[in-house]
C-alpha positions as CSV (number, residue, x, y, z in Angstrom):
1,X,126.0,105.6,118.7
2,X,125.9,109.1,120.1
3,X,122.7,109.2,122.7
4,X,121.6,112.9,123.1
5,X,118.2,114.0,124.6
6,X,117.7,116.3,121.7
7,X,115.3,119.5,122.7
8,X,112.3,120.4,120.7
9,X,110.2,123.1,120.4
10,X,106.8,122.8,119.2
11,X,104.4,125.1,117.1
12,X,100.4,124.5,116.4
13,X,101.1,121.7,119.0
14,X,97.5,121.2,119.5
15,X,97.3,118.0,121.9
16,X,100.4,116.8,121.1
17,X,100.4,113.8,118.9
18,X,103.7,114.7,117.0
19,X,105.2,115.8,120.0
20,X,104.3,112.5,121.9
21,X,105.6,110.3,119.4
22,X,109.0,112.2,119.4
23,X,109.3,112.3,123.0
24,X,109.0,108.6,123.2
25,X,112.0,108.2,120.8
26,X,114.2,110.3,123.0
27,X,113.3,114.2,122.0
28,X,112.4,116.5,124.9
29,X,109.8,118.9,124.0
30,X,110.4,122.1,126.5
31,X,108.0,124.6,125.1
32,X,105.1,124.0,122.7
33,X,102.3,126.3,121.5
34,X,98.0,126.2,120.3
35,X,95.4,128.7,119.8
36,X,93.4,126.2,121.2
37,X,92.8,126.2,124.9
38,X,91.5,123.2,125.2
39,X,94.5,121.7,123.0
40,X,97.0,123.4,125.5
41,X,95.3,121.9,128.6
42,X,95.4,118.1,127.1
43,X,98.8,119.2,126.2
44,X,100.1,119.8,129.8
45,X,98.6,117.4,131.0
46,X,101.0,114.8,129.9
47,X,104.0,116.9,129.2
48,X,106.1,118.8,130.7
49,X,106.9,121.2,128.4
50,X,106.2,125.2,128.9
51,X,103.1,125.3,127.0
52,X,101.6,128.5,125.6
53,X,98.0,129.3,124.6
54,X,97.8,131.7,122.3
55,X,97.7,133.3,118.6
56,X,101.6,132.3,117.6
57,X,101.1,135.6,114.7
58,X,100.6,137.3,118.4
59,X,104.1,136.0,120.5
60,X,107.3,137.6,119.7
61,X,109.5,134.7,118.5
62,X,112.3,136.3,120.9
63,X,110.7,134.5,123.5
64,X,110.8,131.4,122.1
65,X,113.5,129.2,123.8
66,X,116.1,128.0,121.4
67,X,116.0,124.1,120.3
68,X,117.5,121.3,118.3
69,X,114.7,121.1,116.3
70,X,111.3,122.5,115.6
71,X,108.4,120.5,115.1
72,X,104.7,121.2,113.8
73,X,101.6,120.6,112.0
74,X,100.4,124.2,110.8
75,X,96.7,124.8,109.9
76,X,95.7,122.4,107.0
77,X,92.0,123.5,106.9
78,X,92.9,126.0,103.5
79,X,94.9,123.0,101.9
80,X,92.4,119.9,102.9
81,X,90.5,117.9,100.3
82,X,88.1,117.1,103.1
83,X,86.9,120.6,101.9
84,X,86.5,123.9,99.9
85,X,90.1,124.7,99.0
86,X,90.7,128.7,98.5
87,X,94.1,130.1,97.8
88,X,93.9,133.3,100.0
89,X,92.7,131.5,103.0
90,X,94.6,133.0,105.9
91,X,95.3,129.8,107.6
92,X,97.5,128.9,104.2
93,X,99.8,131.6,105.4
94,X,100.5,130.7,109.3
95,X,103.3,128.2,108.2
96,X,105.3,131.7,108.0
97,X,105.7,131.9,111.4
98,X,107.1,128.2,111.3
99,X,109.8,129.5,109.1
100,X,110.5,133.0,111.4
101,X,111.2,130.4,113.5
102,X,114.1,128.8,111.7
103,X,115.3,132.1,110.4
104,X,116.0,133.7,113.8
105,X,116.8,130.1,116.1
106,X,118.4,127.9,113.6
107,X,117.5,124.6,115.6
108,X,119.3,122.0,113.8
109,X,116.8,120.4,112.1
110,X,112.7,120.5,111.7
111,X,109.5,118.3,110.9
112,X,106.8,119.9,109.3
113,X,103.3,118.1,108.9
114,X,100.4,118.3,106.6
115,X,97.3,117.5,104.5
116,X,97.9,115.8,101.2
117,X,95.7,118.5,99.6
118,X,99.2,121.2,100.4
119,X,100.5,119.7,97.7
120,X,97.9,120.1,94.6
121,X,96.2,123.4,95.5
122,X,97.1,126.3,93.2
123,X,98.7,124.1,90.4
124,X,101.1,123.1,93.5
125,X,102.4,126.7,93.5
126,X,101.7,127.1,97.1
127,X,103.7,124.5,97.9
128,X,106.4,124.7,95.9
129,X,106.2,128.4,98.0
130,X,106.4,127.1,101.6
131,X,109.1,124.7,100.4
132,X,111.3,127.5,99.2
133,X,110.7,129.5,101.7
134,X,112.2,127.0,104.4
135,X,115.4,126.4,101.4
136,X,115.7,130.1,101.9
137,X,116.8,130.0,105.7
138,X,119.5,127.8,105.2
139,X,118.2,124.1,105.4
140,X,118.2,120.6,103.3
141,X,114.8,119.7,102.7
142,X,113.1,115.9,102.3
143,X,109.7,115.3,101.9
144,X,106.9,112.7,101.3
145,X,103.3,111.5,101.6
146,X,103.3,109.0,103.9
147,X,99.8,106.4,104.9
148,X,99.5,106.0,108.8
149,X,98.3,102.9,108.3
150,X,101.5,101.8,107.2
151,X,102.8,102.5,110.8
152,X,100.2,100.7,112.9
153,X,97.8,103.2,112.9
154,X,94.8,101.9,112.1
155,X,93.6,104.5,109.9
156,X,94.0,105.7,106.1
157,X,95.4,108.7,106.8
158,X,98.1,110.5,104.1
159,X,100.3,113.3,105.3
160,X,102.5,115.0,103.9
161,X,106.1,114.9,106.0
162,X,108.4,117.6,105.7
163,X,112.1,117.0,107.1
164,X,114.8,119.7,107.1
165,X,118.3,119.7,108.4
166,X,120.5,123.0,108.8
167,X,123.1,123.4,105.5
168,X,126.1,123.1,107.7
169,X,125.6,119.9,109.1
170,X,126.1,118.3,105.7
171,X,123.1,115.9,105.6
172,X,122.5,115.3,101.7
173,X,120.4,112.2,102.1
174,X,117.3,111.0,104.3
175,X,115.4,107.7,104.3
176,X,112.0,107.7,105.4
177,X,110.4,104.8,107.8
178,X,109.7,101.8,106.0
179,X,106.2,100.5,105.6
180,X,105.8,98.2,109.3
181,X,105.4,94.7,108.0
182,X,101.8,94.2,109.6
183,X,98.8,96.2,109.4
184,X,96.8,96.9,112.6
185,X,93.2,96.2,112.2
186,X,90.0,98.2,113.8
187,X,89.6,94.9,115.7
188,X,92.7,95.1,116.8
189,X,92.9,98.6,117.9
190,X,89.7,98.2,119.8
191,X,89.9,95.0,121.1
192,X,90.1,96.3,124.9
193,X,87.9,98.9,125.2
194,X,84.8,98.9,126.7
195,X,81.1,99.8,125.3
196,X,80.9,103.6,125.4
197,X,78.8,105.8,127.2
198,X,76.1,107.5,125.0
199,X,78.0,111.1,126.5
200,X,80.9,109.6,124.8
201,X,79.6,109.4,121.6
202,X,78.7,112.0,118.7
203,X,74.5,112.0,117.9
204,X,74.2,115.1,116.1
205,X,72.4,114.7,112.7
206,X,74.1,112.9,109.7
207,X,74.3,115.8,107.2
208,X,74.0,115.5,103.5
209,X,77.8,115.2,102.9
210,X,78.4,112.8,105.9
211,X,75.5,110.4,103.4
212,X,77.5,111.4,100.0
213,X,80.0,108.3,100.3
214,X,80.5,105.2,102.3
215,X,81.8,106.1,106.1
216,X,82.0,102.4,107.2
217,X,85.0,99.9,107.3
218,X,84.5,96.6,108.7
219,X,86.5,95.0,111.7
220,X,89.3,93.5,109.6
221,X,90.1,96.5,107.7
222,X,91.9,100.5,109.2
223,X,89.2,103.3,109.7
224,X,88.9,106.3,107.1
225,X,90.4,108.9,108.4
226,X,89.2,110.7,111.7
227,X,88.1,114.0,111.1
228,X,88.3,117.2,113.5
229,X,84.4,117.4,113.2
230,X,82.9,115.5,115.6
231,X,79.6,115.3,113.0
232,X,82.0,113.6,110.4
233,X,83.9,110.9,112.3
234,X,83.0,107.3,110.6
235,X,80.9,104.6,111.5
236,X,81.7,101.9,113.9
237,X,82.4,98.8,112.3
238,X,79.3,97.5,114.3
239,X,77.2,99.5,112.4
240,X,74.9,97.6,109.8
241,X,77.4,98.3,106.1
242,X,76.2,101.4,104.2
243,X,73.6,100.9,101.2
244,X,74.7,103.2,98.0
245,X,71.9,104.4,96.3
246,X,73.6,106.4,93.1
247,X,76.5,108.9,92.8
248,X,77.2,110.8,95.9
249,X,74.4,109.1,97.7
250,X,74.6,106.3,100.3
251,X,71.8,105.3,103.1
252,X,72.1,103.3,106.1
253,X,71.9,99.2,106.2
254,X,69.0,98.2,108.3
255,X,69.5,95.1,111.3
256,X,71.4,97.2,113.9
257,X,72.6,100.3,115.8
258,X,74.4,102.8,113.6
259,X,76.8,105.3,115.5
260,X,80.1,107.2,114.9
261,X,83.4,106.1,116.8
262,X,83.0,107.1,120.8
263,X,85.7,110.0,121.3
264,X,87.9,107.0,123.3
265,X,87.8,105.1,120.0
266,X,88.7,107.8,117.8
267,X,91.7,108.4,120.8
268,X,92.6,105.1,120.5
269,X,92.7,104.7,116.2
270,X,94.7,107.7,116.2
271,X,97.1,105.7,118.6
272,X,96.8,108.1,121.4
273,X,97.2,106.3,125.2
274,X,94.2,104.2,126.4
275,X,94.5,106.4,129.5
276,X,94.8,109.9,127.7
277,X,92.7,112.5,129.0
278,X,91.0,115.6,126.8
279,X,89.6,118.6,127.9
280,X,86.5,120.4,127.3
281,X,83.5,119.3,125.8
282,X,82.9,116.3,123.0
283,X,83.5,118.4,120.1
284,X,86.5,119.9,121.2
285,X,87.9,116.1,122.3
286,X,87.2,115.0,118.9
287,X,88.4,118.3,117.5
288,X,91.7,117.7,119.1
289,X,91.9,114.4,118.4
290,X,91.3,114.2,114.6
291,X,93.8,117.3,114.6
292,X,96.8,115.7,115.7
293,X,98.9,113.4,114.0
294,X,99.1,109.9,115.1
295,X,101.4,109.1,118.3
296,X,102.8,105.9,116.3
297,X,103.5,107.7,112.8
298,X,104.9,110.9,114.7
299,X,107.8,107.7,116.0
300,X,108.3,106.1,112.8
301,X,109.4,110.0,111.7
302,X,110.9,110.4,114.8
303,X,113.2,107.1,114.9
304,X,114.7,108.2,111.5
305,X,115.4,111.9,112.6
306,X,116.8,111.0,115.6
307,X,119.2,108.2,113.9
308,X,120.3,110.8,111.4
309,X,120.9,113.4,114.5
310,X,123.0,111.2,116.0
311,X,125.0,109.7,112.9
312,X,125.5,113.6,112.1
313,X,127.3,114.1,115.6
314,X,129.0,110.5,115.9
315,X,131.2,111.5,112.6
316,X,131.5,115.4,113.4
317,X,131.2,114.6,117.6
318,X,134.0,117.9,118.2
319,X,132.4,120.5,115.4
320,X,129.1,119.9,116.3
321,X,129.0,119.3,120.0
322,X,128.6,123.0,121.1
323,X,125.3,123.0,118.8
324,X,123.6,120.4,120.7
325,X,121.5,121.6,123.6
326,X,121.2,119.4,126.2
């Protein structure tokens, strides 16, 4: 097979979880791109990409170095079922600047992330929008919901997957990752880690929707999902099981300390480096980290992009070899 250190760029990058996953398959990410300060600091810290704070509606995408392919998780917030859904929420529009991208670079390919929700609000309309949209600039689309916990992550987290390659290439067919034949467990995942520190860990109050539904899962099970807000990350599976009391109302179990995953933990469940390093204060580490996607689904996508890359080269190696950077 064809080996190429295939160059990415990166949009709503955040810390980098889909960008870490595809760098360890063999993409090089050289320029990458958050609102978030915070995000962009973590960011740098482990890459070496040129990475840019800033509102991307704000940077000329003329400056934006050319790339193999794109990658990136736009804002879910107006699509997530975490939430209150609106159609004209602005964030449900910055996945235009994704596809500006692919109109004016034409990296050879893409991988596009998001909430389940994307593809139910408005009747599915705007969906069916952004997917037409990204048709429209010349590239074969492939997409579906995929469970993280079906990629040793130890989490029940579905996301919509997005894959595009460029028309001329000729790709007509994708297969996504199989499911990974063993699921990782929370006892598993957090088997080495030591006790927090009570810094470490989220104490503001339990609100009334954090005590609408069950926010516990036991050591031999994956987490629910972790959330961006710090205030809504589960339980610890040494927490004393949740008592329900009647529809959309659960209490605590008595016989033991109840607290939320440490921000290490939450790291760690979204399959992050034991050794990674956030920036900024606990609710912006557990912002970042419930943001991103998980390191180990990002290279389950990854592997499968980057064997269809190189199958596309290794039977058109002469036509296509001038469209590679390297």
């Amino acid at each position: 097979m064809v080996k190429t250190n295939f160059t990415a760029v990166s949009l709503f990058s955040g810390a980098g979880g889909l960008d870490m996953g595809f760098e360890r398959i063999g993409f090089k990410i050289i320029w990458a791109n958050d609102i978030d300060e915070d995000a962009c600091a973590t960011h740098r810290l482990w890459s070496d990409a040129e990475v840019v704070q800033g509102d991307i509606s704000k940077i000329d995408v003329s400056t934006i170095p050319s790339a193999d392919i794109l990658l990136g998780g736009w804002p879910c917030q107006g699509f997530s079922l975490a939430g209150p859904r609106q159609l004209d929420d602005s964030r449900n529009t910055l996945y235009k600047y994704y596809v500006k991208y692919l109109e004016e670079k034409k990296p050879l390919a893409f991988v596009g992330e998001n909430v389940k929700g994307m593809l139910t609000l408005g009747n599915g309309e705007i969906f069916k929008a952004i997917i037409s949209d990204m048709d429209k600039k010349g590239y074969t689309l492939f997409y579906k919901l995929l469970n993280a916990k079906d990629y040793s992550v130890p989490q029940n987290r579905e996301r919509v997957i997005i894959v595009g390659f460029r028309n001329d290439l000729g790709i007509t067919e994708f297969t996504f990752p199989e499911k990974h034949d063993k699921i990782v467990t929370l006892r598993e995942a957090l088997a080495d880690l030591p006790e927090p520190s009570p810094e470490d860990i989220c104490d503001a109050p339990y609100s009334s929707r954090f005590m609408s539904r069950n926010r516990k899962r036991n050591w031999d099970e994956v987490s629910y999902t972790i959330p961006a807000m710090a205030k809504q990350v589960p339980l610890h599976p040494s927490s004393p099981d949740m008592v329900k009391l009647g529809k959309d109302l659960w209490k605590f179990g008595e016989n033991g300390v109840t607290r939320r995953f440490s921000w290490q933990e939450a790291a760690a469940i979204q399959t992050f480096p034991r050794d990674m390093h956030f920036v900024g204060e606990l609710t912006s580490k557990y912002k970042q980290i419930g943001n991103a996607v998980p390191v180990k689904l990002a290279e389950a996508v990854a592997e499968k992009v980057y064997e269809k890359l190189n199958e596309c080269l290794r039977n058109n190696q002469q036509e296509y070899k001038e469209k590679v950077v390297v």
